[in-house]
C-alpha positions in Angstrom: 18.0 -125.4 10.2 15.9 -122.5 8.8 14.3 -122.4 6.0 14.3 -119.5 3.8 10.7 -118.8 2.1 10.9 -118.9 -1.8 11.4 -115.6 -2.8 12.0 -114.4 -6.2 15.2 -113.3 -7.5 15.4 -109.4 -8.1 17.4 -110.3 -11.2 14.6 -113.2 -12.5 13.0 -112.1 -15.4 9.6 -112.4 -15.6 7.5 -115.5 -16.2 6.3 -115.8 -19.4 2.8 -114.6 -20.7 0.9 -117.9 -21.4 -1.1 -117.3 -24.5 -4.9 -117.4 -24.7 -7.2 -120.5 -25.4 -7.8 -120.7 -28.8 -10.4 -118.8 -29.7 -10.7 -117.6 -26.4 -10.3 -113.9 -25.4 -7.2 -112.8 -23.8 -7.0 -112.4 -20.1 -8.6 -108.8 -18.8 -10.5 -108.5 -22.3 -13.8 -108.3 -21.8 -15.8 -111.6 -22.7 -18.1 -111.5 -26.1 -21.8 -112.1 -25.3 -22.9 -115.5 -25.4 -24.7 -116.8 -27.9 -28.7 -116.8 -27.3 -30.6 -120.0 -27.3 -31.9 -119.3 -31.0 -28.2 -118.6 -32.0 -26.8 -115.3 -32.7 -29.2 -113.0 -30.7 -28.0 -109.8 -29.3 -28.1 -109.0 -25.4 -29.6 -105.6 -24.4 -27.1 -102.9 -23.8 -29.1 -99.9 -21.9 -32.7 -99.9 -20.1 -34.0 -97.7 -22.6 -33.3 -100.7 -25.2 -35.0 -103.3 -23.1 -38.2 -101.0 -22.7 -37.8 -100.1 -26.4 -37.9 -103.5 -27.2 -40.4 -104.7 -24.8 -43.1 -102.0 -26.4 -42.4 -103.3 -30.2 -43.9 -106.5 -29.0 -46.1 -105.2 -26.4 -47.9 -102.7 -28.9 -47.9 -104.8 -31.2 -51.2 -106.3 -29.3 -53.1 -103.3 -29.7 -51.6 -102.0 -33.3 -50.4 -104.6 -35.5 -47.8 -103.9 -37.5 -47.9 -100.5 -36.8 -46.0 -99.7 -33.8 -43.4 -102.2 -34.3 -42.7 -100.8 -38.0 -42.4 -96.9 -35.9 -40.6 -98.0 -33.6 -37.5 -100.4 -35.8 -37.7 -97.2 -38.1 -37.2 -94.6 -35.4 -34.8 -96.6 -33.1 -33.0 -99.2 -35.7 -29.7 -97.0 -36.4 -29.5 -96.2 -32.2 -29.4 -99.7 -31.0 -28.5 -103.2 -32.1 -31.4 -104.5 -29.7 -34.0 -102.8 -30.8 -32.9 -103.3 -34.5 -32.8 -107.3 -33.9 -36.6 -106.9 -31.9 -37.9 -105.1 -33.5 -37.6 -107.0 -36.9 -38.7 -110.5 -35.5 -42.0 -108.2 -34.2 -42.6 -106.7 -37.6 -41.8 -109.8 -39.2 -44.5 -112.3 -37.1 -46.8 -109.2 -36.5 -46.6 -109.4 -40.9 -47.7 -113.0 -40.3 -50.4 -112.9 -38.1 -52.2 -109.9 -40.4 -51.8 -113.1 -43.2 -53.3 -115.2 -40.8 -56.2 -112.8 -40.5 -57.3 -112.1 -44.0 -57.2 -115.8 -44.4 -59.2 -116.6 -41.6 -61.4 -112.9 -43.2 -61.7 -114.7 -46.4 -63.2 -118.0 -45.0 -65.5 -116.6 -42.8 -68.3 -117.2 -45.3 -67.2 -120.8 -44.6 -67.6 -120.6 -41.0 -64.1 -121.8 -40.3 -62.7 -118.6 -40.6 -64.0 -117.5 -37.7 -62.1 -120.1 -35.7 -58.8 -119.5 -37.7 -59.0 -115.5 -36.6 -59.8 -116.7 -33.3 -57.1 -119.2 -33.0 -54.8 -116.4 -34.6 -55.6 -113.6 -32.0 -55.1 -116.1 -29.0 -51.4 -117.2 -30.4 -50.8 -113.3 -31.5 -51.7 -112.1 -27.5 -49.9 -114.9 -25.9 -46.5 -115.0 -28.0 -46.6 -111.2 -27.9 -46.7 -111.5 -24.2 -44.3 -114.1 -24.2 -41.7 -112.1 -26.2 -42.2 -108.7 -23.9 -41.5 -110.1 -20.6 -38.0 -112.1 -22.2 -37.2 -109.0 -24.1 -38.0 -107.0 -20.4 -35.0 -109.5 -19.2 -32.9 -108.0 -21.6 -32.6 -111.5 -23.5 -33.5 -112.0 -27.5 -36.6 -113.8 -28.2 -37.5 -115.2 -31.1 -41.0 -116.6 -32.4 -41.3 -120.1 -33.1 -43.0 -119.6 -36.4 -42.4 -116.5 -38.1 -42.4 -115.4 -42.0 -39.1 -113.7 -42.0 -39.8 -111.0 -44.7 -37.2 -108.4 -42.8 -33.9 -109.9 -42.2 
């Protein structure tokens, strides 16, 4: 006896499309981003975004609020990424300047100059932090921020 492999019929018609998950993109869409670990953040789309990005925090450092507030104004329209970092890195940069006339005003009760100290260690390392995860092309967000630009 020989068996005859399954073959289909030339008259079948075809199978039927399955539908997708819910919520779920159809099959050959292209997936949306995922969801950051803070919730919502965008992804980088070009190296020019990342580095764009990267510098808002990195500057930051040596400026303030400065050269994030040049670079969200200049770049805000041309990219979602840069929009979204550079806002969080006006936005804590806005923080640490309250931190420092706080810690300005109490110097003449000596603990000022431990609250400006404190301030510039936290502003260096976050600020690092944030450039070398923005660098990966991931959102960052600072764990305690003022959010004055939303």
């Amino acid at each position: 006896m020989t068996e005859t492999p399954n073959t289909p019929d030339d008259n079948a018609p075809p199978p039927p499309q399955t539908p997708p998950p819910e919520g779920g993109p159809a099959e050959g869409a292209p997936a949306a981003p995922a969801e950051g670990a803070a919730g919502g953040l965008v992804s980088a789309e070009s190296p020019d975004a990342k580095t764009m990005a990267m510098l808002c925090h990195l500057l930051a450092i040596f400026t303030g609020f400065l050269a994030p507030l040049i670079i969200w104004l200049i770049k805000k329209d041309q990219s979602p990424f840069v929009d979204q970092e550079g806002k969080e890195a006006l936005n804590f940069q806005l923080t640490m300047l309250i931190a420092f006339v706080i810690g300005g005003l109490t110097t003449c009760l000596i603990i000022g100059f431990f609250i400006i100290a404190a301030a510039s260690i936290v502003d260096i390392i976050f600020c690092v932090l944030a450039a070398i995860t923005v660098n990966k092309g991931q959102g960052y967000r600072y764990p305690f921020c003022i959010r004055f630009i939303k």
